[in-house]
N, C-alpha and C positions, 0 to 999 in steps of 0.2 A: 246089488246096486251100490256104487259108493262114487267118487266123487270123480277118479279115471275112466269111469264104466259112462257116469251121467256125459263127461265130457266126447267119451268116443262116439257117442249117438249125437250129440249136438257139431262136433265136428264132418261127420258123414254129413251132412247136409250143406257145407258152408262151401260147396263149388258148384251150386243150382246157380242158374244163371238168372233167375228172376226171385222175388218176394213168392210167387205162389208157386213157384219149384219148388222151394224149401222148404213152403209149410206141406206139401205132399211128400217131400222126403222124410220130416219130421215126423208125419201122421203116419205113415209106415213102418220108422222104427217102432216109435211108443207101441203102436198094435202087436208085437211081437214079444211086450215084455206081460209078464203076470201081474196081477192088480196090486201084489203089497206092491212090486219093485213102481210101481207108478207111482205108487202113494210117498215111496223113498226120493223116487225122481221130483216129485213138488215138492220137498222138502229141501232138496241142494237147491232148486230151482229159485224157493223162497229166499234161500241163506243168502244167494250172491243176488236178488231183488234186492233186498235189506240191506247189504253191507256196501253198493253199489249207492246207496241212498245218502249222498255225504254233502256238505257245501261245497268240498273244494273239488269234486268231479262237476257238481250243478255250477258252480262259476266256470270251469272250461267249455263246458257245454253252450251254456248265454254268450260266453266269448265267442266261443269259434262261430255260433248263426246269430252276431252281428246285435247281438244283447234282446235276444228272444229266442227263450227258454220256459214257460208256463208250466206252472207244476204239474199238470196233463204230459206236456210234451216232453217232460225232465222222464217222465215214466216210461215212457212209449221210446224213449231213448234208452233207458238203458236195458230194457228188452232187447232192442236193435241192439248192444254191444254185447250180450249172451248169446246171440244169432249168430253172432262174427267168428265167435268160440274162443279157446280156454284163452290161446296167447294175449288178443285182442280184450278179453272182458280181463282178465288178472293183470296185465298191464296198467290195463285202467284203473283198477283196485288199488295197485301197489304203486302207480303213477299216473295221475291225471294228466298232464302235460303231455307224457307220450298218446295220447287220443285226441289232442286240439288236432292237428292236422288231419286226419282222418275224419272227424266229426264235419269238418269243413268240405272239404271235399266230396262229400257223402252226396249224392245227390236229395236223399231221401232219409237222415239218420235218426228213424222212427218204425217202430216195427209194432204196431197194438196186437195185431192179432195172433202173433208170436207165444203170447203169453194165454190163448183159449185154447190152443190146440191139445196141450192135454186133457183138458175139462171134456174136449166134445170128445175123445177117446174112449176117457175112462166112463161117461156115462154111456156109451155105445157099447162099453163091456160089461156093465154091468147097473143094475137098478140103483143098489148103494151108493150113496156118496162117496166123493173120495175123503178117505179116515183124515182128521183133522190133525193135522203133522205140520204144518207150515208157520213160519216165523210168523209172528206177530209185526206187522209193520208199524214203524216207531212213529212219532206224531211232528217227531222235529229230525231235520236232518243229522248224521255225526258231523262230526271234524268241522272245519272253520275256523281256526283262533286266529284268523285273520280278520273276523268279521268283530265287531263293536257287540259286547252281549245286550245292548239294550236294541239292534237290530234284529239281531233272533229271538227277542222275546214279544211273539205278535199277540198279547192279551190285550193290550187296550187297540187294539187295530179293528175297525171293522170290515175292512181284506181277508178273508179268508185263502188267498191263492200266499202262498209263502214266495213267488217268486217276487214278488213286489220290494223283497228286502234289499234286491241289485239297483232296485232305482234309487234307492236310499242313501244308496253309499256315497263314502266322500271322500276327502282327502288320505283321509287315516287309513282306509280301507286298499286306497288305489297304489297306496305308498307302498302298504305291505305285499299287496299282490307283486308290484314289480320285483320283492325282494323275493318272495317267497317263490315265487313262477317265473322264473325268468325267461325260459324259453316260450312262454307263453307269452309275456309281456311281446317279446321281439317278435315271435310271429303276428300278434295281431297288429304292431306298428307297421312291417311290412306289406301286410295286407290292408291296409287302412282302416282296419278296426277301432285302433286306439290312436288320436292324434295326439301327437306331445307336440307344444306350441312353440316357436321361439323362444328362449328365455329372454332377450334382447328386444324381441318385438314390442312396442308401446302398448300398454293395456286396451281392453278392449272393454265395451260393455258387454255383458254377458246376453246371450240370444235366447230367448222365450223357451221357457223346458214345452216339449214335449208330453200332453199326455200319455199315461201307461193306457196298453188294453183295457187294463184293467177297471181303469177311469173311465176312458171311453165307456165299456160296459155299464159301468154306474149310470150315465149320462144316457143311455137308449133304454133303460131296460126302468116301466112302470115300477116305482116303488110303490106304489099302490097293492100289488103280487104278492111284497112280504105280509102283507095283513091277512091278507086271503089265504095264500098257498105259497107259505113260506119255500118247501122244496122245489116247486114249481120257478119260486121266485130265484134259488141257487141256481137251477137249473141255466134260467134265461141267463145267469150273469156270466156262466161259464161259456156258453152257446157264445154270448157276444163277445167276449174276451177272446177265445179260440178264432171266430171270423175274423176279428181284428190282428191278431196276430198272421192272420194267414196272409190277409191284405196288403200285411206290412210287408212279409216276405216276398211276395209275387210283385213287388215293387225294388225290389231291391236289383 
């Protein structure tokens, strides 16, 4: 098993015509490999999780579905862009801008379950666990030098979700995206993603932000729960944030 072997299984699958075609074409190959090469395939599988895990793919990602991206959904996305196979996820790796379009477009560019299918495999073939070979997921995202370091560093935040760092951002952040992303910038003007204002037009008073899910969440969810059943209490905040994000989309 090596890295054209992991990709010739994950491409065999990418002309299913539905989500649960694919995870049955998937579940067929893996059953035909032997348990190390399974062990080897979560390990490339982890590498491009990990390396997949960057600010500047998680800002194309918020961009293209209209600046909702939840550290959940950033996951379950780049699952979906391993599903798509090697050109589509290496693309993305070696250029984020080439996957705004496609992320947009996407009906659905979220694939959770993508990432159990080996797990129910390998434990179907055997009692053992699968040998502990896979990257260590990092705590902070890489890349971003676009971003202000005192927005990546969420120690004094009591936000646990990192996606909250997009709400944050401001001039300094949006100036450099336009330089650094340019074909991103122009697609999401065209799209009405990003409105850029008259420079001529008379000022304006600015119009009431918007709370994050995230906030919302804060605001439904008993904090009373953290006292009692602090995980219980993550739990709820993540649950509300997730339906609010959904909410927001199914309105758009």
């Amino acid at each position: 098993m090596n890295k054209d072997r992991f990709w010739e299984i994950i491409d065999s699958t990418t002309g299913a015509t539905s989500k649960e075609e694919q995870l049955e074409l998937l579940r067929w190959e893996l059953q035909q490999l032997l348990l190390d090469e399974l062990d080897v395939f979560k390990q490339i599988f982890s590498d491009y999780l990990v390396e997949a895990y960057n600010w500047d793919l998680w800002l194309v990602a918020w961009l293209a579905q209209r600046g909702m991206c939840s550290d959940d959904s950033f996951y379950y996305l780049r699952l979906w862009l391993i599903s798509r196979g090697r050109n589509v996820c290496e693309n993305a790796l070696a250029n984020p801008e080439a996957v705004a379009e496609l992320i947009y477009e996407a009906e659905s560019p979220s694939f959770e379950s993508f990432g159990s299918v080996l797990t129910e495999v390998r434990h179907q073939r055997a009692d053992r666990p699968l040998t502990n070979v896979s990257s260590e997921h990092p705590k902070k995202p890489s890349r971003g030098d676009w971003l202000r370091p005192e927005l990546k560093d969420r120690t004094g935040s009591h936000m646990l979700n990192l996606c909250v760092v997009f709400n944050d951002m401001g001039d300094l952040e949006f100036a450099a995206i336009e330089r650094q992303f340019p074909r991103v910038w122009q697609f999401c003007i065209q799209k009405g993603i990003i409105k850029v204002g008259d420079p001529q037009a008379p000022p304006h008073e600015p119009s009431e932000r918007i709370p994050t899910p995230e906030e919302v969440a804060r605001s439904v969810v008993d904090p009373n729960l953290a006292k009692t059943n602090f995980p219980a209490y993550l739990k709820a905040l993540a649950d509300a944030a997730r339906d609010e994000y959904n909410r927001r989309r199914n309105q758009e």
